[in-house]
VEXDREN-2710 file (C-alpha; in Angstrom, 1 decimal):
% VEXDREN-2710
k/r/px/py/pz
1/UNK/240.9/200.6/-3.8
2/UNK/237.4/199.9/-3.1
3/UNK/235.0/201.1/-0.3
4/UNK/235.2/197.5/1.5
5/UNK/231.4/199.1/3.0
6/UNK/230.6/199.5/-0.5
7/UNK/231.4/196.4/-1.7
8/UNK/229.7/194.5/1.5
9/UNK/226.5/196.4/0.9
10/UNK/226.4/195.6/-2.6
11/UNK/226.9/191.8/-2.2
12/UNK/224.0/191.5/0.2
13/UNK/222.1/193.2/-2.3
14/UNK/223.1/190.9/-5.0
15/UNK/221.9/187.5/-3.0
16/UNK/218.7/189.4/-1.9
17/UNK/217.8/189.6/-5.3
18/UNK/218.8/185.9/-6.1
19/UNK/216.8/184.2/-3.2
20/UNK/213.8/184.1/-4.8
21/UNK/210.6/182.7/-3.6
22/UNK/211.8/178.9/-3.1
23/UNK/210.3/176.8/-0.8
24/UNK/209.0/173.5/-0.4
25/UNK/205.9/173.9/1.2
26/UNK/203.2/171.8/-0.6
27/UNK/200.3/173.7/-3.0
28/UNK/197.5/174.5/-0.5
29/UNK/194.0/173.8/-1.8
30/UNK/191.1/174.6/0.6
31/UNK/189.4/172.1/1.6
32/UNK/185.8/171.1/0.7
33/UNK/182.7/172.1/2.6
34/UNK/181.5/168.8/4.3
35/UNK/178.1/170.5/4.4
36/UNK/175.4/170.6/1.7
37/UNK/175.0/173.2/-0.4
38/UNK/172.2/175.2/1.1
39/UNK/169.8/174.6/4.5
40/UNK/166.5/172.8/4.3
41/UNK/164.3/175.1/7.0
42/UNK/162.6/178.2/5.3
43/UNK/161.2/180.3/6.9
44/UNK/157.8/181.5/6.5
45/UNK/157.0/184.4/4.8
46/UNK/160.2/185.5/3.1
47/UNK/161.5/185.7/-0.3
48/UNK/165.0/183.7/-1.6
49/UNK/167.9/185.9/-1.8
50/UNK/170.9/184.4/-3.4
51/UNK/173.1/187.1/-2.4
52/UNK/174.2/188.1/1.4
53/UNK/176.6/190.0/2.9
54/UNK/177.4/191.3/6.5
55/UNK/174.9/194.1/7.4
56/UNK/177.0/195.2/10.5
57/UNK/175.5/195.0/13.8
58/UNK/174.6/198.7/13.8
59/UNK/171.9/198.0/10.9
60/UNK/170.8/194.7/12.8
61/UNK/170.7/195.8/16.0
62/UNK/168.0/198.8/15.8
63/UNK/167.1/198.8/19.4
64/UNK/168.5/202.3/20.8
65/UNK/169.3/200.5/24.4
66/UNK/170.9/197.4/23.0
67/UNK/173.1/199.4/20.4
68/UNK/174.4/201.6/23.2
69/UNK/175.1/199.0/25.4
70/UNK/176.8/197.3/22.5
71/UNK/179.0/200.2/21.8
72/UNK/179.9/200.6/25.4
73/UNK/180.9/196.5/25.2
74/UNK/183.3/197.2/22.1
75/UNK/184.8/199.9/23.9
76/UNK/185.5/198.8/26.9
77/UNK/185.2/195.1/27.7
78/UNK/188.5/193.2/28.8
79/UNK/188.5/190.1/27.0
80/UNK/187.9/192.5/23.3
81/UNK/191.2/194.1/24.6
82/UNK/193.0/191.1/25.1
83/UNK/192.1/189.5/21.8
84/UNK/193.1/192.9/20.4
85/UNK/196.9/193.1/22.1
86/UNK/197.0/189.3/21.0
87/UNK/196.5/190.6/17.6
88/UNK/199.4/192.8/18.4
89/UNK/202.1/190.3/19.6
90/UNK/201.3/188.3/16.7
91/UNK/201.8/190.9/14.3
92/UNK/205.4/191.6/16.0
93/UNK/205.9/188.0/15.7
94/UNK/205.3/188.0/12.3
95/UNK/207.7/191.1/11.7
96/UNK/210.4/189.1/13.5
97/UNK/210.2/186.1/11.4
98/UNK/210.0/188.3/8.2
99/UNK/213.2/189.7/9.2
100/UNK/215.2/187.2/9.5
101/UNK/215.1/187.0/5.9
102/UNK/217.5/190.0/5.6
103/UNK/220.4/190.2/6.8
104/UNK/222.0/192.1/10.5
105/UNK/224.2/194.8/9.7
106/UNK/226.0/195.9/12.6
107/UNK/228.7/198.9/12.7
108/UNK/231.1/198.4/15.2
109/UNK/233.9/200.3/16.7
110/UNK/236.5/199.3/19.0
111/UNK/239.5/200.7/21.2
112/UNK/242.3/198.1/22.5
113/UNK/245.0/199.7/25.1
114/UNK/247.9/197.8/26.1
115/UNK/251.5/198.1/28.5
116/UNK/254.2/196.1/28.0
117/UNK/256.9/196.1/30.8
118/UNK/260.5/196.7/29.6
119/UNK/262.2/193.5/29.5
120/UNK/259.5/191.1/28.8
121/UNK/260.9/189.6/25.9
122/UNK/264.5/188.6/25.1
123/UNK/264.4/190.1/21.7
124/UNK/263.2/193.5/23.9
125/UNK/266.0/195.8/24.8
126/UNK/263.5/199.1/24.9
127/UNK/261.9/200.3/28.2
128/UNK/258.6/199.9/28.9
129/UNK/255.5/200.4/26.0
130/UNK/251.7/201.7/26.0
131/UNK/250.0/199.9/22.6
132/UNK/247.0/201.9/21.1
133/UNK/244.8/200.3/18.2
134/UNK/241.5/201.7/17.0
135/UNK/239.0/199.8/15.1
136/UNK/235.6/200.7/13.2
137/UNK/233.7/198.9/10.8
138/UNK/229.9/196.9/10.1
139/UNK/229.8/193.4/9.6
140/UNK/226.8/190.8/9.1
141/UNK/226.9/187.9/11.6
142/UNK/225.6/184.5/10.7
143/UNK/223.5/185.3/8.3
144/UNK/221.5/182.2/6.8
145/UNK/220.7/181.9/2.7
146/UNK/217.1/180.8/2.2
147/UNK/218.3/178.7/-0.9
148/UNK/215.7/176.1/0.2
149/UNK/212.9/177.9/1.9
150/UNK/212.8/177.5/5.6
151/UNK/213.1/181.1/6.4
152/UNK/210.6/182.1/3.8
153/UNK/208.5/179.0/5.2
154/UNK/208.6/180.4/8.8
155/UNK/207.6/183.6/7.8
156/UNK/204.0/182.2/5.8
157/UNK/203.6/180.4/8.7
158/UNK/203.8/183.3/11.4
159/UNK/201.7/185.3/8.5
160/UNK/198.9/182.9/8.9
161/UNK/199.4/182.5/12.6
162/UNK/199.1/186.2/12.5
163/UNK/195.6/186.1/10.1
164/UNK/194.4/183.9/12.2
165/UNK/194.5/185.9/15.5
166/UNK/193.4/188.7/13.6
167/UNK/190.1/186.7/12.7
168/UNK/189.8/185.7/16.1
169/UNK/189.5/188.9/17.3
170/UNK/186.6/189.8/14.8
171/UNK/184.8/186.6/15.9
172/UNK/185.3/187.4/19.5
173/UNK/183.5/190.6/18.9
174/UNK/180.8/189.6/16.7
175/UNK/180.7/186.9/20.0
176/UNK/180.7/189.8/22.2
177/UNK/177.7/191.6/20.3
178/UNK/175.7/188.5/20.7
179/UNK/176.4/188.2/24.2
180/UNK/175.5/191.6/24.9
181/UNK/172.2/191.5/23.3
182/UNK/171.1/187.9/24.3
183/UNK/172.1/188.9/28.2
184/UNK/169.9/192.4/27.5
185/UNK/167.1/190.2/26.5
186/UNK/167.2/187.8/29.1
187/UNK/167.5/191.5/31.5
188/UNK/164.0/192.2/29.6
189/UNK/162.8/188.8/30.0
190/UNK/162.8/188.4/33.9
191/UNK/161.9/192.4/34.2
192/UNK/158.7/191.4/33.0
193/UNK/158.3/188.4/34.7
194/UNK/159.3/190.1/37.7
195/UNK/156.6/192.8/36.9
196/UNK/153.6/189.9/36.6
197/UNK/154.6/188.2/39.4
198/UNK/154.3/191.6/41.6
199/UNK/150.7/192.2/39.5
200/UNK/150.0/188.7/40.4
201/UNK/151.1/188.4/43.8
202/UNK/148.9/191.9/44.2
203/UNK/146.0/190.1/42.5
204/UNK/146.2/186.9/44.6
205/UNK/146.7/189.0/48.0
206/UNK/143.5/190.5/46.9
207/UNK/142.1/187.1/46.7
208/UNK/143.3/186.1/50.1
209/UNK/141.7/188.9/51.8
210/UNK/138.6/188.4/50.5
211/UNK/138.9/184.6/51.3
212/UNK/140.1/185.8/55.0
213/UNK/136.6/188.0/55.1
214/UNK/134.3/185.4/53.9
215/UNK/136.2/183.0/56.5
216/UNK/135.9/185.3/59.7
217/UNK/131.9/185.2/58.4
218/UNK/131.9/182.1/58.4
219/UNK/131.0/181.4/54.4
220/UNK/134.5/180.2/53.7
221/UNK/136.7/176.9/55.0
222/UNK/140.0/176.8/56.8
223/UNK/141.3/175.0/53.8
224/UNK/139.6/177.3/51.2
225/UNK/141.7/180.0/52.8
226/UNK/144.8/177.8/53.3
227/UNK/144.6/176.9/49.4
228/UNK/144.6/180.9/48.9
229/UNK/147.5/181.5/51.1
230/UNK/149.4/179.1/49.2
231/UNK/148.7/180.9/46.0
232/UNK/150.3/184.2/47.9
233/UNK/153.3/182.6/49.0
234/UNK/154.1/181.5/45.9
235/UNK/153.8/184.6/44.1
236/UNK/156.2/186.4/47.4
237/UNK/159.0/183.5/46.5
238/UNK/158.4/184.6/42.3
239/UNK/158.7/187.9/43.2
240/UNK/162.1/187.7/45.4
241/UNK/163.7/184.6/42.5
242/UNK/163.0/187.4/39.5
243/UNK/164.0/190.1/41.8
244/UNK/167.7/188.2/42.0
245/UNK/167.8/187.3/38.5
246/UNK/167.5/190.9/37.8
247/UNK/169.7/192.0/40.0
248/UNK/171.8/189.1/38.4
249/UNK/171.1/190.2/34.8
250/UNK/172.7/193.8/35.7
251/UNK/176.2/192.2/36.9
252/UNK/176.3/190.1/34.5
253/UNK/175.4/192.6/31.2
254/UNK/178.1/195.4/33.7
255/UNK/181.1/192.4/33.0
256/UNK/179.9/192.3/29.6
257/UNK/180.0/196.1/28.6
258/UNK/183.0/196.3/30.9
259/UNK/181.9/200.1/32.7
260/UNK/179.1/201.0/34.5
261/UNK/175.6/200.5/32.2
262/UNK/173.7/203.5/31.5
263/UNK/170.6/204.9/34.4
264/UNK/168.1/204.2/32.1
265/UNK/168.6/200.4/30.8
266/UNK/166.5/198.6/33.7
267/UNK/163.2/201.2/32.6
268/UNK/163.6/200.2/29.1
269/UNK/163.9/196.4/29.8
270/UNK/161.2/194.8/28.2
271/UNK/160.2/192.4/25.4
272/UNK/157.5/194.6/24.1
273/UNK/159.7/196.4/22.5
274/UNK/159.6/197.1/18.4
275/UNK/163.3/195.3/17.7
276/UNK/163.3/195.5/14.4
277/UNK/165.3/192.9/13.3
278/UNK/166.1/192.0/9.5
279/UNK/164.1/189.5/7.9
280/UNK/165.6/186.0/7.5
281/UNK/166.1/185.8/3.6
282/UNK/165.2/181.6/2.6
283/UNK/167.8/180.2/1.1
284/UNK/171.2/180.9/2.6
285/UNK/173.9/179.6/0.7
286/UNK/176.1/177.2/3.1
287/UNK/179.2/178.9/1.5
288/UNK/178.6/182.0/3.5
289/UNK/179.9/179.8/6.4
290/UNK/183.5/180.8/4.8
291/UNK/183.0/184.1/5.9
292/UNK/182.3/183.0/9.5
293/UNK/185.3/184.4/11.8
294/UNK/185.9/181.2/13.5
295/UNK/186.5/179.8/10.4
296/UNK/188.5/182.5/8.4
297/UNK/190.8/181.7/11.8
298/UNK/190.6/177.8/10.9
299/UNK/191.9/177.9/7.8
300/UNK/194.3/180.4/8.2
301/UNK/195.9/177.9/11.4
302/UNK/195.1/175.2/8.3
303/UNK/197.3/177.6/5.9
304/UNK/200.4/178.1/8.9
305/UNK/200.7/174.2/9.5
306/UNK/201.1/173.7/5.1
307/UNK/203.5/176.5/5.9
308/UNK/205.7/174.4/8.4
309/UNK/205.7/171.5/6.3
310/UNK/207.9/173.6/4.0
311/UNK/210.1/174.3/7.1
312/UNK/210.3/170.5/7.8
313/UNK/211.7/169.6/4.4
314/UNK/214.3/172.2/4.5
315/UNK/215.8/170.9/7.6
316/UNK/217.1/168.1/5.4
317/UNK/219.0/170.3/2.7
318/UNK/222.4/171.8/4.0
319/UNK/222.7/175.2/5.8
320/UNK/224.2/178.3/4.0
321/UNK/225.5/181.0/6.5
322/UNK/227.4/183.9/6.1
323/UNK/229.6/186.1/7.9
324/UNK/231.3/188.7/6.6
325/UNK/232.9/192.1/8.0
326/UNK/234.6/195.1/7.2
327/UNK/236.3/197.8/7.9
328/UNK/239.6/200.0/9.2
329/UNK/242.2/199.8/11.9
330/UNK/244.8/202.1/12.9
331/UNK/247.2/202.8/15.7
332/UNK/246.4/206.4/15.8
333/UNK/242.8/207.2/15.6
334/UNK/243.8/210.8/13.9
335/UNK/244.4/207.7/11.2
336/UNK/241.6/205.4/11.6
337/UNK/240.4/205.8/7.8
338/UNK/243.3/206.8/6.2
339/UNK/244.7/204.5/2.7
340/UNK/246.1/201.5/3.6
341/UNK/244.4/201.3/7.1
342/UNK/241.5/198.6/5.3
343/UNK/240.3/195.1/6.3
344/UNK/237.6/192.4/6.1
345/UNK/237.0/189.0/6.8
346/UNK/234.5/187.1/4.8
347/UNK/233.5/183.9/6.0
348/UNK/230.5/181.5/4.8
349/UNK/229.5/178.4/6.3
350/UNK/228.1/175.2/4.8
351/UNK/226.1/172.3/7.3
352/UNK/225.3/169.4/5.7
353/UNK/222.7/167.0/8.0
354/UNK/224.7/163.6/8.0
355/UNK/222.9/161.7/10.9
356/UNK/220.5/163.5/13.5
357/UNK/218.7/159.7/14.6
358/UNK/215.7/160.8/12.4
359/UNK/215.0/164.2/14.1
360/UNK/214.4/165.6/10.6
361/UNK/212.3/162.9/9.7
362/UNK/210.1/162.5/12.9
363/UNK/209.8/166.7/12.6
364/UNK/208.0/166.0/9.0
365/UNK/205.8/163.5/9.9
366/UNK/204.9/165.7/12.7
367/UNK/204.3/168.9/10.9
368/UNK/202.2/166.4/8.5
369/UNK/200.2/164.8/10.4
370/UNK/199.6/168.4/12.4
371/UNK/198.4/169.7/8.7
372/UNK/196.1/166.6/8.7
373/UNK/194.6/167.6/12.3
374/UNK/193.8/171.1/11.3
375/UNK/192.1/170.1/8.3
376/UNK/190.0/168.1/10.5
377/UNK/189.8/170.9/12.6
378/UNK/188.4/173.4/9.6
379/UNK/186.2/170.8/8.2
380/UNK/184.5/170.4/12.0
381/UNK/184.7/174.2/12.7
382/UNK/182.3/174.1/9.2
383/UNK/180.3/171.5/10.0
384/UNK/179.5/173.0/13.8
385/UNK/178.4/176.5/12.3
386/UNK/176.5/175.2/9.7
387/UNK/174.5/172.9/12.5
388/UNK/174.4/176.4/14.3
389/UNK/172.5/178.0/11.2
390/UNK/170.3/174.7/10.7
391/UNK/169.2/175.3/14.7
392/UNK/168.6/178.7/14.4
393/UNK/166.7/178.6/11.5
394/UNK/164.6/175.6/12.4
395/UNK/164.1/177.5/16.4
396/UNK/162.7/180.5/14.2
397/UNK/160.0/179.0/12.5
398/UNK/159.0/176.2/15.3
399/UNK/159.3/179.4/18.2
400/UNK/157.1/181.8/15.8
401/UNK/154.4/178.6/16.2
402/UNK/155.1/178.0/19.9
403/UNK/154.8/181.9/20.8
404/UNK/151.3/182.2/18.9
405/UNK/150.0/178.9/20.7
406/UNK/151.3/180.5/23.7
407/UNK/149.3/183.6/23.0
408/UNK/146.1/182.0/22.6
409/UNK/146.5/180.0/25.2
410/UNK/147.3/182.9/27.5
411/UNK/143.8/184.4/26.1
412/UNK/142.0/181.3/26.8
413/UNK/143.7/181.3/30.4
414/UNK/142.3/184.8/31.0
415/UNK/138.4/183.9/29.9
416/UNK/139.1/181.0/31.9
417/UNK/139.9/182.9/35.2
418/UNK/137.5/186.0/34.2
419/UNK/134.6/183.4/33.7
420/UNK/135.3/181.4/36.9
421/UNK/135.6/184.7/39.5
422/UNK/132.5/186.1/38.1
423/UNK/130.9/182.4/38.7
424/UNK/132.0/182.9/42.2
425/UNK/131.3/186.2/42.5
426/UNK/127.8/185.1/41.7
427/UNK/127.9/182.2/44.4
428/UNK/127.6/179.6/41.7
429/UNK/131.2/178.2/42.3
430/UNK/133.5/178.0/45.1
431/UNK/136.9/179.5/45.7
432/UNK/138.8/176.9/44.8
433/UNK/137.8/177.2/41.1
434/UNK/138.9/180.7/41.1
435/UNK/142.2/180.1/42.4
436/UNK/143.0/177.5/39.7
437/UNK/142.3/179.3/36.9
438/UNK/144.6/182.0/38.6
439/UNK/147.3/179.3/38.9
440/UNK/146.6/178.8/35.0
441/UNK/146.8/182.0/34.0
442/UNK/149.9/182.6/36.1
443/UNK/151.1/179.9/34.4
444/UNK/150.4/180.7/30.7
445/UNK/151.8/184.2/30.9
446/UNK/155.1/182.9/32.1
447/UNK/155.5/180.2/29.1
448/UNK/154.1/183.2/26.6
449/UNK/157.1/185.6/27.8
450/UNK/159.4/182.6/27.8
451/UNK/158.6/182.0/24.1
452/UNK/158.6/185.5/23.2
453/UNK/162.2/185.7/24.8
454/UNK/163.4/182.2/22.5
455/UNK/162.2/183.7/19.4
456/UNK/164.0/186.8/19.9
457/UNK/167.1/185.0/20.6
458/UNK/166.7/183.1/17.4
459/UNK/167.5/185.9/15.6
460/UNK/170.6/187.1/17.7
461/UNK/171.7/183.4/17.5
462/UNK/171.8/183.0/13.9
463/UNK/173.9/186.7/13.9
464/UNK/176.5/184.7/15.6
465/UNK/175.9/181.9/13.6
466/UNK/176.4/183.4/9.6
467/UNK/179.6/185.7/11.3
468/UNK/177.8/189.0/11.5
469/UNK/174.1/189.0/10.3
470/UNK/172.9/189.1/6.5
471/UNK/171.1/192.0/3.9
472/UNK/170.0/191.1/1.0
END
């Protein structure tokens, strides 16, 4: 007689092999980019390259402070991990729905005791009785047959659901890089304006005390040395607001990296440094949006909502299950396998939807018009990074402008106040001549380091914005 094991294992075997990629999930076709093909802001100076790829952020970033701080950021910052052990459920997700496409084998084994009392039946005339029966077997319990797709359905759709997490996690670490390098330059930014607004407080204290001197002589006015004291006290309120943002900065670039930062960053911190950044090839393609994180994520949520679709319209066809077991039983368990101690059970189940309200039919139009949301979703996922690119790219060329006006203006500034002391030095002007140059100059080197700071964040910007840099 045949193995009834055997025979079980085989016949799941068999209807593996016969449920065959079936579904009924529509064809999914990617939408089009509702973006032109390429951005209209060259920049200045650079040659067209057609082709770009991801340079990583180690060949982008070249700055030795910024790339260890970045390192220490992928290695320990919270919100990286999370992203990461969502990855992780996903995945397990995923598993669980590809599973369910096989079937649950279960062995079994069972021992059932029993005592009779003597007398309990009419038809007994024996004394009392102990009953002993031993079972063992493996059976598969309500296993469904994908004849129509849902299973295989629900298993694209945690695929995708899956891909997509995955791709969130890559753009919340290409996010993280940014953030790490943008927060180190604005560290950099108010070091230096904290370090001339200490030269000029120094510079205008001078100024004071020599207004003070020529007032206790008498060559000065009460109000020439009250307008000098104003320029002091507004240099000591600079010097504490940069001193805070600093201090500010630090926290804020110590969440970031997510461990203590390294002795050393706050001495490096300045924008005079030689960053080293790639040039901005002219021409980008807008295609290489497709390769933004963000996006990748989009389409892949895009792809799992076509997937449940396929789900939807399978709730309307009937419901194959199967349940089948077997095995052996035996009074004696010295006998538990011996011939003739076989059985099974085999027993499949059919559900035919008659009436459900319109459940079905309300979960379709749902999972439809969900698809439609997502693809408005993708299309303004595209349409935000590509205004992200147009930005960037228009902020590097207009800042480049703005930071060489600022420049010369700062140089003008400078004759300005050098011209005016040495008029006053020479009695030809007053004091009050002196100190608004000062103010000017004050005020020109602030704009030229604020500048300098928004054209370096250009370039980190559009990092973020093409999903990990370019190389030609």
């Amino acid at each position: 007689m045949s193995n009834p094991v055997w025979c079980l294992s085989v016949s799941a075997t068999v209807v593996c092999a016969l449920l065959t990629g079936c579904t009924l999930q529509p064809d999914y076709h990617r939408p089009a980019l509702p973006v032109v093909n390429r951005w209209d802001q060259p920049v200045k100076g650079q040659l067209p390259a057609p082709n770009v790829v991801d340079s990583g952020w180690q060949h982008f970033f070249a700055d030795p402070q910024m790339r260890q701080l970045i390192s220490l950021a992928l290695t320990n910052n919270r919100d990286l991990k999370v992203a990461a052990l969502n990855v992780e459920t996903t995945r397990a997700q995923y598993r669980i729905d590809r599973a369910a496409l096989l079937p649950t084998i279960d062995a079994t084994a069972s021992q059932t005791s029993a005592h009779l009392p003597g007398g309990l039946y009419s038809t007994q005339s024996s004394g009392p009785a102990t009953y002993h029966q031993y079972e063992g077997g493996i059976g598969v319990t309500s296993w469904e047959l994908d004849f129509f797709g849902k299973l295989r359905s629900l298993k694209d759709e945690g695929l995708e659901t899956y891909l997509s997490s995955a791709a969130t996690q890559q753009a919340t670490q290409i996010s993280l890089i940014s953030d790490v390098a943008s927060d180190y330059l604005t560290l950099c930014s108010d070091n230096d304006l904290l370090k001339l607004a200490e030269q000029t407080m120094q510079s205008q204290q001078g100024s004071y005390d020599l207004t003070k001197r020529s007032y206790d002589y008498g060559v000065s006015t009460a109000q020439d040395l009250a307008q000098a004291e104003t320029t002091v006290r507004a240099a000591q309120a600079d010097v504490a607001k940069y001193t805070r943002q600093v201090k500010q900065d630090l926290n804020a670039l110590t969440l970031l990296v997510g461990t203590a930062l390294p002795a050393s960053v706050l001495q490096h911190a300045k924008l005079d440094n030689d960053w080293h950044f790639p040039a901005t090839p002219v021409g980008l393609p807008s295609d290489l949006l497709t390769r933004r994180p963000d996006i990748i994520a989009a389409e892949h949520t895009l792809k799992a909502a076509n997937a449940n679709i396929g789900a939807a319209r399978a709730a309307f066809f009937p419901s194959i299950s199967l349940t089948a077991s077997g095995g052996s039983a035996s009074g004696s368990l010295d006998h538990l396998f011996s011939a003739g101690t076989a059985n099974w059970s085999f027993v499949p189940s059919v559900s035919v939807p008659i009436f459900d309200g319109g459940v079905n039919s309300a979960n379709l139009d749902i999972a439809e018009v969900s698809k439609r949301i997502e693809v408005a979703n993708y299309e303004k996922s595209i349409q935000q990074a590509f205004k992200d690119v147009a930005d960037s790219l228009a902020g590097q060329s207009t800042y480049k402008d703005e930071l060489n006006a600022r420049q010369l203006d700062t140089a003008a500034n400078q004759r300005n106040y050098d011209l005016s002391a040495m008029r006053f030095h020479n009695g030809i002007d007053n004091f009050l001549n002196v100190l608004v140059a000062q103010r000017s100059l004050y005020a020109a080197q602030q704009s030229e380091i604020a500048a300098h700071l928004g054209l370096l964040n250009q370039q980190i910007t559009l990092y973020k914005a093409l999903g990990g840099g370019w190389k030609p």
